[in-house]
ZARO-937223 format. One record per residue (C-alpha): residue number from 1; x, y, z. Coordinates in steps of 0.2 Angstrom, whole numbers. Each point is the difference from the previous one (the first is absolute). Example, Ala and Ser with C-alpha at 12.3 -4.5 7.8 and 13.67 -1.06 7.14 Angstrom:
BEGIN
SITE_1_62_-22_39
SITE_2_6_17_-3
This chain:
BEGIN
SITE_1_36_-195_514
SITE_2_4_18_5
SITE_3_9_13_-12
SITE_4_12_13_9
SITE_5_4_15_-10
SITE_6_4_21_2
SITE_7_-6_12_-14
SITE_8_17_4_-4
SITE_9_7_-14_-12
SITE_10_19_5_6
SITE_11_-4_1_18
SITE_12_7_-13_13
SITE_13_-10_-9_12
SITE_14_0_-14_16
SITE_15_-13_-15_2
SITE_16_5_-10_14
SITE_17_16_8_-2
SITE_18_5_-5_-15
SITE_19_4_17_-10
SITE_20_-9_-1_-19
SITE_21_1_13_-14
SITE_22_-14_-6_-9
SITE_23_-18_-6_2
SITE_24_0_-17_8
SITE_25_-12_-13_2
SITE_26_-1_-12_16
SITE_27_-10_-16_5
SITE_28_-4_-2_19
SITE_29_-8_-8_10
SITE_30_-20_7_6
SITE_31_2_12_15
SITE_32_20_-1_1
SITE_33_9_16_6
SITE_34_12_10_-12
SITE_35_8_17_2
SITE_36_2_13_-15
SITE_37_11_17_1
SITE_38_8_14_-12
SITE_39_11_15_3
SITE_40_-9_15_6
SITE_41_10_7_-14
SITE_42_11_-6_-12
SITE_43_9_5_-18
SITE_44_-5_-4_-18
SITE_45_13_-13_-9
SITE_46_-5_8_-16
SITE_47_-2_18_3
SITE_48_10_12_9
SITE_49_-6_12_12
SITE_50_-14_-12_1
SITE_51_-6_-8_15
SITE_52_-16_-9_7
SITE_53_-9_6_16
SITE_54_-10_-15_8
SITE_55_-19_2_3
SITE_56_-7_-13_6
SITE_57_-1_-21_-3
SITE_58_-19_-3_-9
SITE_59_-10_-16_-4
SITE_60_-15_-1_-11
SITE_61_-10_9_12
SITE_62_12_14_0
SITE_63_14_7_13
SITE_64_1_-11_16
SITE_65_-5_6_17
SITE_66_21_0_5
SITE_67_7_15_-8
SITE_68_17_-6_3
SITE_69_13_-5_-14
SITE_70_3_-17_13
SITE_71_-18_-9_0
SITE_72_-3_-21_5
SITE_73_-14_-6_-13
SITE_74_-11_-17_-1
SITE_75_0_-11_-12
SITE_76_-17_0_-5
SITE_77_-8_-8_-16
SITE_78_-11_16_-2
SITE_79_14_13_-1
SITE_80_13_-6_-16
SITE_81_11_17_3
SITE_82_6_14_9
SITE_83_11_14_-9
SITE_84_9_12_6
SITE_85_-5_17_-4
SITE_86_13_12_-5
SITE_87_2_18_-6
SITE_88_11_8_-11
SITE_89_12_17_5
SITE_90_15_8_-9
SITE_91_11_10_7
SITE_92_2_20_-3
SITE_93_19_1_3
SITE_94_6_18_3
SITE_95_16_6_-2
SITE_96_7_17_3
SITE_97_10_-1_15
SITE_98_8_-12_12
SITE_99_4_5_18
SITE_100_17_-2_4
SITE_101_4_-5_18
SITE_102_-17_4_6
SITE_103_4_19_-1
SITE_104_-12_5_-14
SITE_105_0_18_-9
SITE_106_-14_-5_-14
SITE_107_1_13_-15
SITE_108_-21_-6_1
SITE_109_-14_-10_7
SITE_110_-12_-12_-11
SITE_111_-16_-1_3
SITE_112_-8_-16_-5
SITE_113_-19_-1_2
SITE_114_3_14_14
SITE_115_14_-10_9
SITE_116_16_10_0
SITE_117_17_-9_-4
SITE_118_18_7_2
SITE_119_12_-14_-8
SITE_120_0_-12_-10
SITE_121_-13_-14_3
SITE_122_-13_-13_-6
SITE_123_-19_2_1
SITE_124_-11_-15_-3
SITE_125_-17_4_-8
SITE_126_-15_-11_-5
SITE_127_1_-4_-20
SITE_128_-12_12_-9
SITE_129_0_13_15
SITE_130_4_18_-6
SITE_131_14_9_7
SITE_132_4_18_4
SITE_133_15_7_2
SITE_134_6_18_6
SITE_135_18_9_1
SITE_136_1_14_11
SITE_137_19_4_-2
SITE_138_9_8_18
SITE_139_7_16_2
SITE_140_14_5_-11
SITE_141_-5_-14_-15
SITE_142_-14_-2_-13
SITE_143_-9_-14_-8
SITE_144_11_-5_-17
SITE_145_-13_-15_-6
SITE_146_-6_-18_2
SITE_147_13_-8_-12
SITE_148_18_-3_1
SITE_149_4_15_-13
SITE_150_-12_12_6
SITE_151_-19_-7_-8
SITE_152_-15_10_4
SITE_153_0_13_10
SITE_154_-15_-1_9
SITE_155_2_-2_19
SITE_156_-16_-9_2
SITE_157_-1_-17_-10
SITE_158_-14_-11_0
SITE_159_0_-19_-10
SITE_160_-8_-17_2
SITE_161_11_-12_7
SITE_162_0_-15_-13
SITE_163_18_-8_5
SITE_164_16_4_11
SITE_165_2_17_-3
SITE_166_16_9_3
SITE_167_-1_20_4
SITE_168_16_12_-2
SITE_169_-6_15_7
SITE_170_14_14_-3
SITE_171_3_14_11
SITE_172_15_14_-7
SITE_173_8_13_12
SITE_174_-12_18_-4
SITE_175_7_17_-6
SITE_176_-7_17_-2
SITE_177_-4_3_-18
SITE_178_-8_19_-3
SITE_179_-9_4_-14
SITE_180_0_19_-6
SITE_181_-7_9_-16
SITE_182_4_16_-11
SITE_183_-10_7_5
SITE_184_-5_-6_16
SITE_185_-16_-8_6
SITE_186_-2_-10_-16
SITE_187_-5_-19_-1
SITE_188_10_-14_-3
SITE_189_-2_-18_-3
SITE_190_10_-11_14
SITE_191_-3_-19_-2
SITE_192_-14_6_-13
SITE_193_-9_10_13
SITE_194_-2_18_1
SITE_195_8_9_14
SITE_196_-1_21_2
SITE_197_18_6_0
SITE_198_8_5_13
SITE_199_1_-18_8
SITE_200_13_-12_7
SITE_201_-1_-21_-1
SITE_202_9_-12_9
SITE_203_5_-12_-15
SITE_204_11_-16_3
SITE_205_21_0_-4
SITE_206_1_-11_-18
SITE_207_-18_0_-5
SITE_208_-7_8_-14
SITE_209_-16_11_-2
SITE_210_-7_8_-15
SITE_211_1_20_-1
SITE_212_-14_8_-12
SITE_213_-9_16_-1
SITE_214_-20_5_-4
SITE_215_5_9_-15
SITE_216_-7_11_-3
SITE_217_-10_10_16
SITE_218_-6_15_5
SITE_219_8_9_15
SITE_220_-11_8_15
SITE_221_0_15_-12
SITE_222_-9_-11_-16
SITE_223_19_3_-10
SITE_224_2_-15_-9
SITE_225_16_-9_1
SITE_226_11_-15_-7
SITE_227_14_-9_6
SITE_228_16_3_-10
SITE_229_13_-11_11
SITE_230_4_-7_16
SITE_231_18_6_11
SITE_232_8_-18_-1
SITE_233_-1_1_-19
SITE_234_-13_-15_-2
SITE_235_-11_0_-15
SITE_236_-19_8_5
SITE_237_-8_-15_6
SITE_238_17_-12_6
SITE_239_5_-11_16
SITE_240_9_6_12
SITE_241_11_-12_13
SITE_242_2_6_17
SITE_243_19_1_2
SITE_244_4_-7_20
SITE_245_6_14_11
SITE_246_-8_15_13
SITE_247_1_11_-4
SITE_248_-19_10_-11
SITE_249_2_-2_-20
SITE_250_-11_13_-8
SITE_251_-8_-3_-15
SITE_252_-6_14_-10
SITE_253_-12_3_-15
SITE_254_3_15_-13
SITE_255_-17_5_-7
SITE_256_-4_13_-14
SITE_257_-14_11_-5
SITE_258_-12_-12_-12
SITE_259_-5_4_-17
SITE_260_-18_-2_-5
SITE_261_-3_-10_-17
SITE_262_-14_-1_-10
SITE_263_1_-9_-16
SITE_264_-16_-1_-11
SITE_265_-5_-6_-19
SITE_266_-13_9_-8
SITE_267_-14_-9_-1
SITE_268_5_-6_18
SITE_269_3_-19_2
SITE_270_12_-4_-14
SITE_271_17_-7_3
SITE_272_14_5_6
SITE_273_18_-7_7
SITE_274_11_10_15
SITE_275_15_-5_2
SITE_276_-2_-18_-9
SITE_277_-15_-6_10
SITE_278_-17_3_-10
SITE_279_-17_4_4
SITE_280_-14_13_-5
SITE_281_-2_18_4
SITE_282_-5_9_10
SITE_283_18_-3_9
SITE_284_1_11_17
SITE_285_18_-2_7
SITE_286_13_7_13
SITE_287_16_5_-6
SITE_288_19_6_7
SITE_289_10_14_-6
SITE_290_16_-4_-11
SITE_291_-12_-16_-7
SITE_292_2_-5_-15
SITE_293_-19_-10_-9
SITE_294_-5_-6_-16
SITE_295_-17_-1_-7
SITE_296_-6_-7_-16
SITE_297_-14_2_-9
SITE_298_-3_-13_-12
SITE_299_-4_4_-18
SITE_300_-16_-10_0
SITE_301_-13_-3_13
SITE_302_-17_-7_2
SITE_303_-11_7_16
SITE_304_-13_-11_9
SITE_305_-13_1_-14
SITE_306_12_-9_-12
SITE_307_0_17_-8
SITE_308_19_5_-8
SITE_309_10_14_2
SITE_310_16_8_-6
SITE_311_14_9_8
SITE_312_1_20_-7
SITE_313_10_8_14
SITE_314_5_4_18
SITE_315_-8_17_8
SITE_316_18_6_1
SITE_317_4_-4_-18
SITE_318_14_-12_6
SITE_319_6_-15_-10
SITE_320_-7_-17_4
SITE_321_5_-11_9
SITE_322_2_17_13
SITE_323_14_1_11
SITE_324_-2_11_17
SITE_325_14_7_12
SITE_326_-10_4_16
SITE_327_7_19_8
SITE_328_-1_7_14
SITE_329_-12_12_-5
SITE_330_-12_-12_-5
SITE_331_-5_-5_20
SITE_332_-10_15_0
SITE_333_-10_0_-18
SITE_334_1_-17_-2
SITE_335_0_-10_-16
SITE_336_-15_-2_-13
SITE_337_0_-8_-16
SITE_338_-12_-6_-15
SITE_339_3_-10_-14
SITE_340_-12_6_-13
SITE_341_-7_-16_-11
SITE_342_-10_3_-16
SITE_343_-14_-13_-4
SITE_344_1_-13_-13
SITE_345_-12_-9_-11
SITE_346_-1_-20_-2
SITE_347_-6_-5_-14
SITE_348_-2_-18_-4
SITE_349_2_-7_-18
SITE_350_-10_-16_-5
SITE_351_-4_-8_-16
SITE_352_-13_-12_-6
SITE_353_9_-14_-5
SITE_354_13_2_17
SITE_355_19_1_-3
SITE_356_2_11_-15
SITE_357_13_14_0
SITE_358_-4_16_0
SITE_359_7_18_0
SITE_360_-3_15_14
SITE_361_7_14_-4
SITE_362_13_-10_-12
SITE_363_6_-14_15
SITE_364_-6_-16_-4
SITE_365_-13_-8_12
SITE_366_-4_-18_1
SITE_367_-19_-3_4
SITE_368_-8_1_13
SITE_369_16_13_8
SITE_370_-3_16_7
SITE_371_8_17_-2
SITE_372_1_15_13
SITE_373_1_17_-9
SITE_374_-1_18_8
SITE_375_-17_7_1
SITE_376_-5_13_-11
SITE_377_14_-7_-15
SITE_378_-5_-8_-16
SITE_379_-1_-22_-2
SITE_380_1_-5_-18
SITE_381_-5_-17_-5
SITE_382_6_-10_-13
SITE_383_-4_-17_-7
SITE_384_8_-10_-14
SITE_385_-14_0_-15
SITE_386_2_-19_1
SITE_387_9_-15_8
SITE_388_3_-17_-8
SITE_389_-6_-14_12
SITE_390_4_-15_-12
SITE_391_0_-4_-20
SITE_392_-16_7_-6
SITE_393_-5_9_17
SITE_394_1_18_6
SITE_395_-7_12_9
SITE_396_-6_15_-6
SITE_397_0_16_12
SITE_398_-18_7_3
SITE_399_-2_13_12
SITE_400_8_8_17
SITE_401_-17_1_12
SITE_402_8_18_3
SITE_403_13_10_-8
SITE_404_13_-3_-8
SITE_405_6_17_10
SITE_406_-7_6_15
SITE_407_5_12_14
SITE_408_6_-10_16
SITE_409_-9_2_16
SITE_410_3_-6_15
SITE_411_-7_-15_5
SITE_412_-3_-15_-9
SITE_413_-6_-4_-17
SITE_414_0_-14_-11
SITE_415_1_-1_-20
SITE_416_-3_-13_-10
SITE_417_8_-6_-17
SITE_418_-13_-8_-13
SITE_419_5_-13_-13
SITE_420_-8_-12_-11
SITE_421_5_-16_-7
SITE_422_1_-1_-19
SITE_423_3_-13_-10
SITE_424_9_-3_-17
SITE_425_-11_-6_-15
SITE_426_16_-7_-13
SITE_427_-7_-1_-17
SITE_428_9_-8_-16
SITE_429_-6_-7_-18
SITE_430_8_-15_-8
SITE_431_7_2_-11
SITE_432_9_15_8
SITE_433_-11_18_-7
SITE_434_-14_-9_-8
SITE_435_-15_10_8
SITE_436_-4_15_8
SITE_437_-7_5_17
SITE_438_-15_8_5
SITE_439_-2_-1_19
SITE_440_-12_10_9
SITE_441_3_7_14
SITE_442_17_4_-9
SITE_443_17_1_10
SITE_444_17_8_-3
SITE_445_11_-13_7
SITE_446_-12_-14_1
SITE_447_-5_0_18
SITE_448_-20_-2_7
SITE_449_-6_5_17
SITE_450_-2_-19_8
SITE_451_-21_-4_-5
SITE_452_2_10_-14
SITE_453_-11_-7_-15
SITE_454_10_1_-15
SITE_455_-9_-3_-18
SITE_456_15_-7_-13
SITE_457_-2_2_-20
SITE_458_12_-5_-11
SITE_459_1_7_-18
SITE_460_10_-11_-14
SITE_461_13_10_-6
SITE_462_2_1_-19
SITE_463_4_-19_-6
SITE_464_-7_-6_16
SITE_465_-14_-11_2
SITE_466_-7_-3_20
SITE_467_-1_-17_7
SITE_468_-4_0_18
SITE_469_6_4_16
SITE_470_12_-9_10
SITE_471_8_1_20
SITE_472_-12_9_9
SITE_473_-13_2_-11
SITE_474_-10_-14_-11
SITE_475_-12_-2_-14
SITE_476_0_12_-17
SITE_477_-13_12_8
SITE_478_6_18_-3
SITE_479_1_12_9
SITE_480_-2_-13_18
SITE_481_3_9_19
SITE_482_13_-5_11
SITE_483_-2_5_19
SITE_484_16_4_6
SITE_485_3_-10_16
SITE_486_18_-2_-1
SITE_487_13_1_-15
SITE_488_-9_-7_-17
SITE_489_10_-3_-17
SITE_490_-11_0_-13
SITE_491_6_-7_-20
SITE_492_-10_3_-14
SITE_493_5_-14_-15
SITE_494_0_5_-18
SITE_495_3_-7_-15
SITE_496_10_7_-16
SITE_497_-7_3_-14
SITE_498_6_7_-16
SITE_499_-8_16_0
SITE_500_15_16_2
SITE_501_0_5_16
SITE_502_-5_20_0
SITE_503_12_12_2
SITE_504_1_7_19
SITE_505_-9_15_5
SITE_506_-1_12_17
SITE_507_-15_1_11
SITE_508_-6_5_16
SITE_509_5_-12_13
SITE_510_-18_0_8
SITE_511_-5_-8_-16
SITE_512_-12_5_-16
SITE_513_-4_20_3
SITE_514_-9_11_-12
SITE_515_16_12_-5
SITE_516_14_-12_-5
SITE_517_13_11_3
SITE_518_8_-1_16
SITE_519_4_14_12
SITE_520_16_6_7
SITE_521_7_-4_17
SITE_522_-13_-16_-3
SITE_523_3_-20_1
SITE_524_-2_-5_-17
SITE_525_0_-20_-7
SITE_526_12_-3_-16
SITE_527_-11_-17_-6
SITE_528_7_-13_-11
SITE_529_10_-15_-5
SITE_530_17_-6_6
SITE_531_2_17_7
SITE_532_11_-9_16
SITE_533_7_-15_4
SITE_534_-8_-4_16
SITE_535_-13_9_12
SITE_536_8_12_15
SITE_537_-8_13_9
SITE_538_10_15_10
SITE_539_3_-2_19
SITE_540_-13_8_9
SITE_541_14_9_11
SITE_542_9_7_-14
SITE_543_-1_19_-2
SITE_544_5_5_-13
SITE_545_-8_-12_-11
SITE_546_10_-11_-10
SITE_547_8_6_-18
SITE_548_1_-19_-5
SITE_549_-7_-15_4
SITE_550_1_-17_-6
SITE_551_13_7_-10
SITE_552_-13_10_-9
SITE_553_2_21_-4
SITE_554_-13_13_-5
SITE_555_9_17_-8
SITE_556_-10_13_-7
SITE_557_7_17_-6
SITE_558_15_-2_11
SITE_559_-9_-5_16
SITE_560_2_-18_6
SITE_561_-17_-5_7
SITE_562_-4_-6_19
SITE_563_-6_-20_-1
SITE_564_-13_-8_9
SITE_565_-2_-18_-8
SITE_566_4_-9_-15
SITE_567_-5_-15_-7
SITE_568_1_-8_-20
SITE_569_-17_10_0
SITE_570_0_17_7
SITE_571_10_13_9
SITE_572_-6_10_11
SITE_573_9_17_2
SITE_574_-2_18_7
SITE_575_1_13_-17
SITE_576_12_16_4
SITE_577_-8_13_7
SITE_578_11_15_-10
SITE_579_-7_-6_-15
SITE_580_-14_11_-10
SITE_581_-15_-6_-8
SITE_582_6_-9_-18
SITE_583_4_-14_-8
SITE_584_18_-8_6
SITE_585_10_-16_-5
SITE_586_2_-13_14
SITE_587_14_-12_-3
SITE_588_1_-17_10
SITE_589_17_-6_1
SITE_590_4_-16_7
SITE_591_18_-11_1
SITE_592_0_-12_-15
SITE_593_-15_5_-11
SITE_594_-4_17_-11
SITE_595_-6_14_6
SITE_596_-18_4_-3
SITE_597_-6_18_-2
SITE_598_-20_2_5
SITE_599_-9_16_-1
SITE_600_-4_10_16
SITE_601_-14_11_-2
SITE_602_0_13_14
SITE_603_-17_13_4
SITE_604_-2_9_15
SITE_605_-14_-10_8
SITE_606_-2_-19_-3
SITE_607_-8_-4_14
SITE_608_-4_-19_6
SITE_609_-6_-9_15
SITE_610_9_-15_7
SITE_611_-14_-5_16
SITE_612_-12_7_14
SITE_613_3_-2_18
SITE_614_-9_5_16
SITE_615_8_12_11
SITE_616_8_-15_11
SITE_617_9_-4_-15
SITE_618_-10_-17_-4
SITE_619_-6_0_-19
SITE_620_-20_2_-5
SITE_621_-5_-17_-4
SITE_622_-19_-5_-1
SITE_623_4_-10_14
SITE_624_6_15_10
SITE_625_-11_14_-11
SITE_626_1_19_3
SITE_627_-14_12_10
SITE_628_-8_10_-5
SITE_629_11_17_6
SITE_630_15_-10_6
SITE_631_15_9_-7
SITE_632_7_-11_-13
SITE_633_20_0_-7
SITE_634_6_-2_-17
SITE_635_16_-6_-6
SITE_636_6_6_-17
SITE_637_14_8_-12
SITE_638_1_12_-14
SITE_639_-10_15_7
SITE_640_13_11_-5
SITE_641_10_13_9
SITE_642_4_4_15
SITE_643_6_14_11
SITE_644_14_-2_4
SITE_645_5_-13_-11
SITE_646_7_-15_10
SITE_647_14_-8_-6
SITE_648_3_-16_-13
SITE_649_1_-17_7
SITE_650_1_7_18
SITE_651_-14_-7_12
SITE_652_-11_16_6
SITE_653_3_6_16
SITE_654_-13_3_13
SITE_655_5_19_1
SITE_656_-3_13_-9
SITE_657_-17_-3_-7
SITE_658_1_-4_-22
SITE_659_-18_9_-6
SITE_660_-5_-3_-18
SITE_661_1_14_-8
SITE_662_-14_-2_-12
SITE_663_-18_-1_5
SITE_664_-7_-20_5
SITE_665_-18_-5_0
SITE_666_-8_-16_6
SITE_667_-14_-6_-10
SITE_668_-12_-14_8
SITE_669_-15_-4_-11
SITE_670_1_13_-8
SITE_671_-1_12_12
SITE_672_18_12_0
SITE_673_7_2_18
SITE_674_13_9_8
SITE_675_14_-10_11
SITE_676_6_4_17
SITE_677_17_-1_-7
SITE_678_11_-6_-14
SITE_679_19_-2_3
SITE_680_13_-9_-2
SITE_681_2_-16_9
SITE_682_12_0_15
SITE_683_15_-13_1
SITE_684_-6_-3_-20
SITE_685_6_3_-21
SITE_686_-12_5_-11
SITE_687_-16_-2_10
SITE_688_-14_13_2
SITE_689_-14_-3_16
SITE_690_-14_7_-2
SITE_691_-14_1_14
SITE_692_-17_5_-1
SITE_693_-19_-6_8
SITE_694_-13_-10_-7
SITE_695_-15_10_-3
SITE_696_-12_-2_16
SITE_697_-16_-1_-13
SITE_698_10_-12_-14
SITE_699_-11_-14_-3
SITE_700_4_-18_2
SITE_701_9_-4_-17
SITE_702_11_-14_1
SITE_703_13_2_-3
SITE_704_-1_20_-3
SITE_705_12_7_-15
SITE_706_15_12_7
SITE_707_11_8_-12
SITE_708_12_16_2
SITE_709_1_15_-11
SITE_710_16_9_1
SITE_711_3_18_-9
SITE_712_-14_-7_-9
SITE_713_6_-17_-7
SITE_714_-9_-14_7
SITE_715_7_-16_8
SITE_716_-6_-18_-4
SITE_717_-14_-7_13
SITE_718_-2_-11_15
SITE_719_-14_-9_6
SITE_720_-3_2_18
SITE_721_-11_-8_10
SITE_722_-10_10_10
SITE_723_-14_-5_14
């Protein structure tokens, strides 16, 4: 069994001569003779300009001795086929030109790998093979392009012949073009290549060419011009199509005098847009008389360092964004301008917790933001004095780490806002004004610092009998301590008994103090029975303080008083501060019930002390005890005057400073000592703070007594630990 076959699947072949177009297999007989031949050459059925070139027939021990397409085989066991070897070639069809009547006038000749061509004609090439082809156009015509509509214009084209291949080499009839300048022996761009003026092309009838000029460029004198416009009218860089005809078209570029620009920020490297199209300075351009350019500075700018900067002016005191109308005049001095920037600060705003809102120079600021000011102005801070975060929950503001006003420099700089959380401690009695408070630390509005350890006492009021705790507290122990880890309600549970209740009197609010008479411009506590209907304390965002509450008012001597809190028990409520030492009537009026008339007993000083905190604002506790010449704060009321005198029920602001106006000694132990400062509070009503230092050489007492004399009247006392 011998297999016949060619390596072209498509290609046609004789055995014996019989023609096949496929492999075949045949069954002869040992040492019988056969004849196999193929076509020298022969076309693809299913490519075109395709065709197969014969090598030669082959058996398994490769080609055969008989080169020729026509060879007689044996049948032989040993040898189970013969193929016939073929190669692949396309055709590289070129046309440009057919000769008519043999009398040929070519406009060209082709060169294909360095064989020349006249007309049009078919040249066969090995698949794969790479081609070169050249147009070298006759007298009287120039080369146009390989493709039917012109293509590239390159007379030399090089490819890789991959499949039939059809070349349309175009050839158009030459004219003189001459290319001048004003003024002469300047460049111009022909086809994108520079060429020295005077000069004179031969370009094609109908085709096209791009005209341009190196604008701008010095002349042999080092006079720097730029190309204004061209004699055919086209734009400065246009295309230009050779019209047919003869005779010489001359083209001619009009050049003017350039203008020298410089365009500059100061510092350099800030931004600046000409014209529409952005970048940074310095700008070094080339402009033409009767031009008309824009450049903005923008108002705002950041240079490489992240440092910003504001616009102040142009160096010739023109308007931004600055127009310019080049002249004439203007190619010999050229144009320079600066836009002068002024530095500005960055300040970054930040607060512990994140995502409060702040104020910078009265513009609210959501932290973390950041502000950008002018160096050398003023940045004032504010913060709210407290933000409710849930029922029961607040912060309290603590401290700016700088400020809260400072002179902006530039650069960067971060400040930071400081709060504390604070919790609510709600306190009733059943029945409703049965006892009496005594809390130590004492608060205005009922607020603790969060791990604040609060003692809680309860008196009976008059008729009242105590029966134990309730909520959060337990038990019948009095006073017990309630760590303040969150919002506590605490009830204190009385029984009635048949005793008259005692008629309601005035005291200091920080409790039991040795003068009982209160001060003016001081919180005070009216105590009692059924002196309100329910407890209610005064928003801590309120300013002015409130004139009722709970449907409860204070009058006295024609002033209605400012409220802190009321309860069935006691009201807590700032005494006028016009009023002179004496003895007033305070009348209580309420909807539905008599009025009650108490006496108010004013002195000058009545001082007392609500608590002790360390500078951070955390209160002395003995497990958090005071140092032994650690600057210690107290928080107290009724110390008397101050100068100036702020006003009623309004929160104190942080500026200008409210000095007592009497004289204030701390006493520690005994030992009489004079404080740093004693003011009033800040964002506060009624409150006096008072800072002074441990002695260094105080012994360990614990807790230590600390009391307050002012203009000699002395203050009740607060145990504080000390380590």
């Amino acid at each position: 069994m011998t297999r016949i076959s060619a390596t072209a699947k498509d290609a046609v072949f004789l055995v014996d001569g019989q023609v096949l177009g496929a492999a075949a297999v045949f069954t002869w007989p040992a040492g019988s003779k056969h004849s196999l031949e193929i076509a020298p050459w022969q076309p693809s059925v299913s490519q075109t300009n395709t065709r197969y070139a014969f090598e030669h027939w082959s058996d398994p021990a490769g080609p055969l001795p008989d080169p020729s397409n026509l060879v007689t085989i044996t049948a032989d066991p040993g040898i189970p086929w013969y193929n016939a070897d073929l190669t692949t070639e396309y055709a590289v069809s070129l046309n440009f030109y057919q000769c008519p009547d043999g009398g040929c006038a070519p406009p060209g000749t082709i060169w294909l790998n360095q064989v020349a061509y006249q007309q049009n004609t078919d040249v066969w090439l090995a698949a794969g093979s790479a081609v070169a082809v050249e147009a070298s156009p006759n007298p009287g015509y120039v080369f146009a392009g390989w493709g039917q509509n012109g293509g590239t214009l390159a007379s030399i084209y090089t490819f890789v012949l991959n499949a039939g291949t059809t070349l349309y080499p175009q050839f158009a009839v030459a004219r003189a073009i001459q290319l001048l300048t004003v003024p002469d022996g300047l460049q111009l761009l022909a086809d994108r290549a520079p060429v020295s003026t005077p000069v004179t092309l031969e370009w094609g009838w109908n085709t096209s060419h791009t005209l341009g000029a190196v604008s701008p460029q010095f002349d042999r004198q080092g006079r720097q011009w730029i190309l204004r416009s061209w004699s055919d009218g086209g734009a400065l860089n246009h295309t230009y199509v050779v019209p047919q005809g003869a005779s010489t078209v001359t083209l001619t570029g009009q050049f003017v005098p350039a203008v020298a620009v410089q365009l500059l920020t100061d510092p350099l490297g800030l931004p600046l847009t000409v014209d529409g199209s952005s970048g940074v300075s310095p700008y070094y351009l080339t402009w033409a008389p009767g031009d008309r350019h824009t450049v903005t500075a923008p108002g705002k700018a950041t240079d490489a360092q992240s440092g910003p900067w504001v616009f102040r002016q142009w160096s010739n005191g023109a308007p931004n964004p600055l127009t310019l109308q080049v002249t004439d005049g203007e190619a010999d001095t050229g144009i320079r301008l600066t836009a002068a920037y002024d530095p500005l600060s960055r300040i970054g705003v930040a607060s512990v917790p994140s995502g409060l809102a702040v104020s910078v120079n009265g513009a609210v600021c959501h932290t973390p933001c950041e502000v950008q000011r002018p160096a050398g102005s003023t940045v004032r801070l504010s913060a709210p004095p407290t933000i409710g975060v849930a029922d029961g929950v607040r912060l309290d503001f603590s401290s700016w780490d700088s400020g809260p006003s400072f002179p902006a420099v530039a650069g960067y700089r971060k400040v930071t806002a400081y709060y504390e959380t604070t919790y609510r401690l709600a306190l009733s009695t059943a029945p409703a004004g049965a006892g009496i408070w005594r809390l130590s630390p004492a608060s205005a509005d009922g607020y603790y610092p969060a791990g604040s350890l609060v003692s809680i006492g309860i008196g009976a009021a008059s008729g009242m009998r105590f029966h134990g705790w309730a909520q959060d507290l337990s038990g019948t122990a009095d006073p017990q301590s309630l760590a303040m880890d969150g919002p506590h309600a605490v009830q204190g549970r009385f029984d009635q008994l048949p005793d008259t209740p005692p008629p309601p009197r005035i005291g200091n609010a920080a409790g039991d103090t040795p003068a009982e008479a209160v001060a003016p411009g001081s919180i005070a506590s009216l105590l009692g029975s059924n002196l309100a209907d329910f407890t209610a304390t005064a928003d801590a965002a309120m300013n002015p303080l409130p004139q009722t509450l709970a449907g409860v008012t204070l009058l006295c001597s024609g002033h209605l008083l400012p409220l802190l809190q009321v309860s069935p028990q006691q009201i807590n409520f700032q005494v006028p501060g016009g009023l002179q030492p004496g003895l007033y009537q305070l009348e209580l009026q309420r909807a539905g019930s008599p009025a009650i008339e108490v006496d108010l007993d004013l002195a000058r000083n009545a001082p007392g002390l609500f608590l002790a905190v360390h500078q951070d604002g955390s209160p002395v506790t003995p497990d958090s005890p005071a140092a032994a010449g650690e600057p210690v704060v107290l928080y107290g009321t009724g110390f008397g005057p101050y100068a100036p005198m702020p006003l009623d029920g309004f929160k104190v602001p942080a500026t200008p400073t409210f000095q007592l106006a009497d004289p204030v000694v701390v006493v520690v132990q005994g030992r009489a000592i004079s404080p740093d400062f004693a003011v009033a509070q800040s964002g506060a009503v009624g409150v006096t703070v008072v800072q002074f230092r441990i002695p260094a050489d105080l012994g360990h007492a614990t807790p230590a007594s600390v009391a307050v004399q002012s203009g000699g009247v002395a203050s009740n006392a607060l145990a504080l630990p000390v380590k």
